[in-house]
Backbone bond lengths (Angstrom), bond angles and torsions (degrees), N, CA, C in turn:
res aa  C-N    CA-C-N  psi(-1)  N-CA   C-N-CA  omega(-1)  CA-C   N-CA-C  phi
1 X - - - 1.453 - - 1.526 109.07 -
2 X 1.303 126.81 122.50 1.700 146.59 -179.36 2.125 92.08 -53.82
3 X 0.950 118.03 43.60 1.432 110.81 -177.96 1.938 116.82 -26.60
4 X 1.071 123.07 -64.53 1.451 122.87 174.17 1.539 110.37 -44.27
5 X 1.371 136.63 -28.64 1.416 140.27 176.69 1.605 96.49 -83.83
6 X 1.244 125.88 -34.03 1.624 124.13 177.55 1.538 115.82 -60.03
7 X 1.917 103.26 -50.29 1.294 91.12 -177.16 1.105 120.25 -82.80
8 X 1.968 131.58 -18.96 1.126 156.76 172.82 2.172 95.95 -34.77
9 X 1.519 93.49 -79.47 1.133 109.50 174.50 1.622 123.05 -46.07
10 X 1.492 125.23 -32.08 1.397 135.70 -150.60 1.999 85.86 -91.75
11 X 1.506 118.37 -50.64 1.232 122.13 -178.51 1.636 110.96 -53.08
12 X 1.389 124.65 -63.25 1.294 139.60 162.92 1.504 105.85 -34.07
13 X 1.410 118.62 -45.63 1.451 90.50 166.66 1.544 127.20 -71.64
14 X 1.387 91.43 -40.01 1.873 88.94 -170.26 2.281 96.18 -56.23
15 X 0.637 131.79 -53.43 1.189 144.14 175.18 1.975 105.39 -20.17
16 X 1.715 97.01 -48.51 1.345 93.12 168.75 1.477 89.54 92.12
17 X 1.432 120.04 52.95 1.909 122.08 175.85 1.542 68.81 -129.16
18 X 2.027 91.49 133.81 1.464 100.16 169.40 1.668 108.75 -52.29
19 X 1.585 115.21 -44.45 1.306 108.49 -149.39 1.682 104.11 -73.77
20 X 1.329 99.62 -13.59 1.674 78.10 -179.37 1.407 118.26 -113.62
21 X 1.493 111.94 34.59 1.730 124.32 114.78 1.033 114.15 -28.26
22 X 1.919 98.95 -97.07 1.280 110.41 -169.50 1.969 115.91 -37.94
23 X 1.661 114.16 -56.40 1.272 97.92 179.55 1.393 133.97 -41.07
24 X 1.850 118.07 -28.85 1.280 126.28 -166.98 1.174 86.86 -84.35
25 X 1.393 142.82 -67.95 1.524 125.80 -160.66 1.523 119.18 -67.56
26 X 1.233 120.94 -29.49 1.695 132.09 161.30 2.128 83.55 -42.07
27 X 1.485 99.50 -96.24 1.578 108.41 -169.57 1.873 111.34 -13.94
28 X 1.271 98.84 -49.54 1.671 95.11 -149.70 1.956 86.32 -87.57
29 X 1.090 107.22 -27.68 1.640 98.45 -164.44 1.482 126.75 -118.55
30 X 1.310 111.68 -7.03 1.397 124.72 159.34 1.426 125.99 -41.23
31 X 1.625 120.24 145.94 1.374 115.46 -162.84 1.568 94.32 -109.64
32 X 1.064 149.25 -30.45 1.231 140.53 148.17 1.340 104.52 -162.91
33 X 1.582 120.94 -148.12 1.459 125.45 154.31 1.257 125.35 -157.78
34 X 1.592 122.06 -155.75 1.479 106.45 179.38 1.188 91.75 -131.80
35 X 1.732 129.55 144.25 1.295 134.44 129.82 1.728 126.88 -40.46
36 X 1.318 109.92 109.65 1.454 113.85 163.81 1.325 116.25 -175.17
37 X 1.854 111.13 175.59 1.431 86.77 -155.71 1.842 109.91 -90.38
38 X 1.015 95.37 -179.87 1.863 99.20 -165.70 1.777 99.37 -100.38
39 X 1.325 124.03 -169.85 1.343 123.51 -175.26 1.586 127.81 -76.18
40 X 1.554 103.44 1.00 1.398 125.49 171.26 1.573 120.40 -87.29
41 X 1.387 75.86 -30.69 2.126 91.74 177.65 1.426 93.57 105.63
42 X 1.125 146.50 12.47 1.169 134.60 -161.85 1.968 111.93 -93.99
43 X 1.377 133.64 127.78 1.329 112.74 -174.39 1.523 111.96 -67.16
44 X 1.389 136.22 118.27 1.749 132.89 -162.49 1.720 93.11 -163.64
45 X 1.282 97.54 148.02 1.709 107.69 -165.65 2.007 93.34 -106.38
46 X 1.535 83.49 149.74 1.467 98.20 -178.72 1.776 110.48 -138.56
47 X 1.387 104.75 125.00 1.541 110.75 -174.64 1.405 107.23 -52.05
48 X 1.260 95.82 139.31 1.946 104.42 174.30 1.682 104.29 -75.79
49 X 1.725 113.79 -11.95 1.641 88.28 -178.96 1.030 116.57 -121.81
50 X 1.732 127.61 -3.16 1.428 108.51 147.19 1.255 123.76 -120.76
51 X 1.635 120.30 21.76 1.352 124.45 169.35 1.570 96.13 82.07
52 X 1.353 144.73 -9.83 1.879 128.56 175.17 1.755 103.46 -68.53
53 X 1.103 94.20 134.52 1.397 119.60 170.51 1.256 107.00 -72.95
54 X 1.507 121.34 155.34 1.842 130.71 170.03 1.573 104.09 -64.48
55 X 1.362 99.38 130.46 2.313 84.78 176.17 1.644 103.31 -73.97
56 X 1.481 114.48 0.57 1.804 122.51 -176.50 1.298 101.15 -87.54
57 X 1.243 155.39 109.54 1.169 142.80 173.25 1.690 107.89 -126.24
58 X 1.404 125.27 141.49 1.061 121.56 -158.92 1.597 107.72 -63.81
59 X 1.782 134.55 151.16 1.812 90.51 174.54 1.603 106.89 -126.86
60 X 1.236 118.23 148.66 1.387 138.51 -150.61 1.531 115.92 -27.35
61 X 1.673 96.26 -44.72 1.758 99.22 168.74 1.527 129.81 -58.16
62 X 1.295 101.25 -33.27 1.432 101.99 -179.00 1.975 103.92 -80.37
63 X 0.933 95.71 -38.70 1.580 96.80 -178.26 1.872 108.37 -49.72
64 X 1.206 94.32 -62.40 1.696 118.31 166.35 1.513 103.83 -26.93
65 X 1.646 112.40 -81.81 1.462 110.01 160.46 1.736 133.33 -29.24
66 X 0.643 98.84 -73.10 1.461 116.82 177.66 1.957 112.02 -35.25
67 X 1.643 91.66 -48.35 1.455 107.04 176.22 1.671 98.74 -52.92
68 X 1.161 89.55 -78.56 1.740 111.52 -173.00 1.159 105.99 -27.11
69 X 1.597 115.57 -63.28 1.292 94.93 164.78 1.203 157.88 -19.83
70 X 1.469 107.34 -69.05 1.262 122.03 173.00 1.684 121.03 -57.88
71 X 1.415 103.46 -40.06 1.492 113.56 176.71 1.219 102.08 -45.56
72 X 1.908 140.36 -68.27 1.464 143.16 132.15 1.214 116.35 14.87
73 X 1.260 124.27 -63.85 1.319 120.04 -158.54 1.828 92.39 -74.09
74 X 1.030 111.98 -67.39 1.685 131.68 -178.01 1.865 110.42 -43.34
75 X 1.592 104.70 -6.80 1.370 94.91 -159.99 0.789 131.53 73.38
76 X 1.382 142.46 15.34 1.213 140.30 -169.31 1.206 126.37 -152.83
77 X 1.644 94.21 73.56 1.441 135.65 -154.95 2.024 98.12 -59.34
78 X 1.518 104.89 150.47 1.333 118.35 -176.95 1.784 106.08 -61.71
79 X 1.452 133.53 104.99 1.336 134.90 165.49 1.537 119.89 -17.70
């Protein structure tokens, strides 16, 4: 269990923000999910059982980086 997204979510509810309902019961009762990217393009995982997205989503620069990187490591520097 992602504990810091549990209590993140568990506070937001007591607070009385619709969404962090939904986050606490997503957190505590969700059956897993899938990594992919969301409508931004961004790579961020979304529960298979009520469809909420992570509010963490990876963001394009670092992905960018990360790529680059590796291309570097492999030799096989960005064109």
């Amino acid at each position: 269990m992602n504990w810091p997204a549990f209590w993140r979510g568990f506070w937001r509810g007591i607070t009385l923000a619709p969404a962090g309902f939904i986050d606490l019961f997503c957190a505590v009762t969700h059956g897993g999910g899938k990594i992919k990217r969301d409508s931004m393009g961004r790579i961020n995982w979304q529960c298979d059982k009520c469809g909420r997205w992570s509010p963490y989503p990876s963001s394009l620069a670092d992905e960018r980086g990360v790529i680059n990187r590796d291309l570097a490591v492999a030799g096989k520097e960005k064109a």
